[in-house]
C-alpha positions as CSV (number, residue, x, y, z in Angstrom):
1,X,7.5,22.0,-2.4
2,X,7.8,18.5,-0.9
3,X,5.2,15.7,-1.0
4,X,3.6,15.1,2.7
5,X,0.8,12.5,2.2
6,X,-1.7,11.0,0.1
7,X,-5.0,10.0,2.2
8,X,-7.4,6.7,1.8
9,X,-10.9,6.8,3.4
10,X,-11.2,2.7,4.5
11,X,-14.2,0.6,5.8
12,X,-12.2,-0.6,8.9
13,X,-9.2,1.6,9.8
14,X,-7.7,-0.2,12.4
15,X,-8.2,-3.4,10.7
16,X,-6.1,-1.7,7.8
17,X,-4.0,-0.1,10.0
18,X,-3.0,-3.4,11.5
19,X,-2.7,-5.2,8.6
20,X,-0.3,-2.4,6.8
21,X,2.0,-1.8,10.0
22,X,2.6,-6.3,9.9
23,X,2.5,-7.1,6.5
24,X,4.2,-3.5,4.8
25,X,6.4,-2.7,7.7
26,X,4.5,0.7,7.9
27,X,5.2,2.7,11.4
28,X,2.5,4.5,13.0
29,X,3.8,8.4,12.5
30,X,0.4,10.3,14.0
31,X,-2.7,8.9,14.4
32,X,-5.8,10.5,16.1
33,X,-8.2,8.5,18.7
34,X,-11.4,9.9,18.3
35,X,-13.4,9.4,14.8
36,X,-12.4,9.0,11.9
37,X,-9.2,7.8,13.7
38,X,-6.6,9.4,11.2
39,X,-3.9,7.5,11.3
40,X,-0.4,8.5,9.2
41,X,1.9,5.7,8.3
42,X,5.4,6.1,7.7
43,X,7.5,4.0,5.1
44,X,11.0,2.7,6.3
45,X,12.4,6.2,5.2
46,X,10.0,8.2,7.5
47,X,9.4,10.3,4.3
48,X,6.6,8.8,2.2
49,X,3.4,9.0,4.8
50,X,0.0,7.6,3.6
51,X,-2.7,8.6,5.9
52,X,-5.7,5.7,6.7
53,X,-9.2,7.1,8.0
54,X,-12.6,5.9,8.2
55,X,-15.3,8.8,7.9
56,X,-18.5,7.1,7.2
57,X,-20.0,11.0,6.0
58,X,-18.1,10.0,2.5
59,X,-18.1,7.0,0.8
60,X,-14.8,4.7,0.3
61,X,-13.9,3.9,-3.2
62,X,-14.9,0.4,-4.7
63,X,-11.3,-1.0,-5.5
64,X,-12.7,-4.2,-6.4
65,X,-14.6,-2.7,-9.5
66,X,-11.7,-0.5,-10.2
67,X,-8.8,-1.6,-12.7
68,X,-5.1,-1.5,-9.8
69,X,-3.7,0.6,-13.4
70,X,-6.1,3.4,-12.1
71,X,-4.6,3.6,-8.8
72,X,-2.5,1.8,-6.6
73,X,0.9,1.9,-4.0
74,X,3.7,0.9,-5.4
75,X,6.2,-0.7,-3.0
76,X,10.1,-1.1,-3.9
77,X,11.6,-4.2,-2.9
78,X,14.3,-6.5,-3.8
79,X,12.6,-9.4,-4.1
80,X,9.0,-9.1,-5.4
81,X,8.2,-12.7,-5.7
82,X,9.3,-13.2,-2.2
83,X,6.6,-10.2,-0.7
84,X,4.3,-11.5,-2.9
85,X,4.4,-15.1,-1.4
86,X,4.6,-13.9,2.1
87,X,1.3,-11.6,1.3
88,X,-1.1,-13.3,-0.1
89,X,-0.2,-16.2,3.0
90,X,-1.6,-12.5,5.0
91,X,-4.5,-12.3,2.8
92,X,-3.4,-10.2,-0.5
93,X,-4.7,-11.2,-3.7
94,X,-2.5,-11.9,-6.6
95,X,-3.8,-9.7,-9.9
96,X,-0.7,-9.8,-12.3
97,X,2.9,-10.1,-12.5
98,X,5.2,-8.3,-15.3
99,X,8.3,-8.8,-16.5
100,X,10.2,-5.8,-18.7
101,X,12.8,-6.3,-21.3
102,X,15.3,-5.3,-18.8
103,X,14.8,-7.8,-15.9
104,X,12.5,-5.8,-13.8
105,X,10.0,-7.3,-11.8
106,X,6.4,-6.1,-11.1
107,X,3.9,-7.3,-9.1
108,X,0.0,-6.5,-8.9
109,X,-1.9,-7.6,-5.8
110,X,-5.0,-6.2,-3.8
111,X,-5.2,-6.2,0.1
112,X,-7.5,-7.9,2.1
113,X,-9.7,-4.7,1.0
114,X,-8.8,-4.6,-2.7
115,X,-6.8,-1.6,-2.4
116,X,-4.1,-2.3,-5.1
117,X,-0.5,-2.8,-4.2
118,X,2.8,-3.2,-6.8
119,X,5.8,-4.7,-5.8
120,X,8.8,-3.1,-7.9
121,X,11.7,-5.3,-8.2
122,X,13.5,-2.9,-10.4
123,X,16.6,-3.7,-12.6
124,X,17.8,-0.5,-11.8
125,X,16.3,0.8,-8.4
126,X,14.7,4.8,-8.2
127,X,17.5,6.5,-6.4
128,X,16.0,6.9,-2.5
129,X,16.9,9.7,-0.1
């Protein structure tokens, strides 16, 4: 069994959608025109997908009351202080920074919608297909 996607009902698709495909270098992998405008985004590997939609029947989770340790996207990146500079210049929020015993680097932001993002400079790097 492989992973396919993990899905995110948002206020404003195409305003995340936008900001996600600038800011997190995502590529638009499917999306659908017509409401609630599902739209898949591809990481730089064309294998992790994360699918944005707006379907105003449900209601989208409060990030802003939730704690980013109950959810958020983790991001691997070589330089985590760099992204996180760049970001909040695009309207991310700085929550935390870490640093572990063994050099690695983790950072805690939140979107311009509070959706909780971590920027993984690890000292030793997840293998990646």
């Amino acid at each position: 069994m492989k992973f396919e996607h993990f899905a995110l009902n948002v206020p404003d698709v195409h305003a995340h959608v936008a900001w996600y495909v600038t800011n997190l270098e995502f590529k638009i992998a499917r999306q659908l025109p017509d409401p609630p405008y599902m739209h898949f985004l591809a990481d730089e590997t064309g294998r992790i997908i994360i699918e944005l939609y707006s379907n105003k029947e449900f209601a989208v989770h409060d990030f802003a009351a939730a704690h980013p340790m109950l959810f958020h996207i983790a991001f691997q990146t070589p330089d985590a202080r760099a992204v996180r500079a760049r970001l909040e210049k695009a309207g991310a929020t700085p929550f935390s920074e870490n640093v572990l015993p063994d050099g690695t680097v983790l950072i805690m932001m939140r979107d311009p919608w509070n959706v909780p993002l971590q920027f993984c400079q690890r000292a030793k790097p997840f293998p990646m297909p």
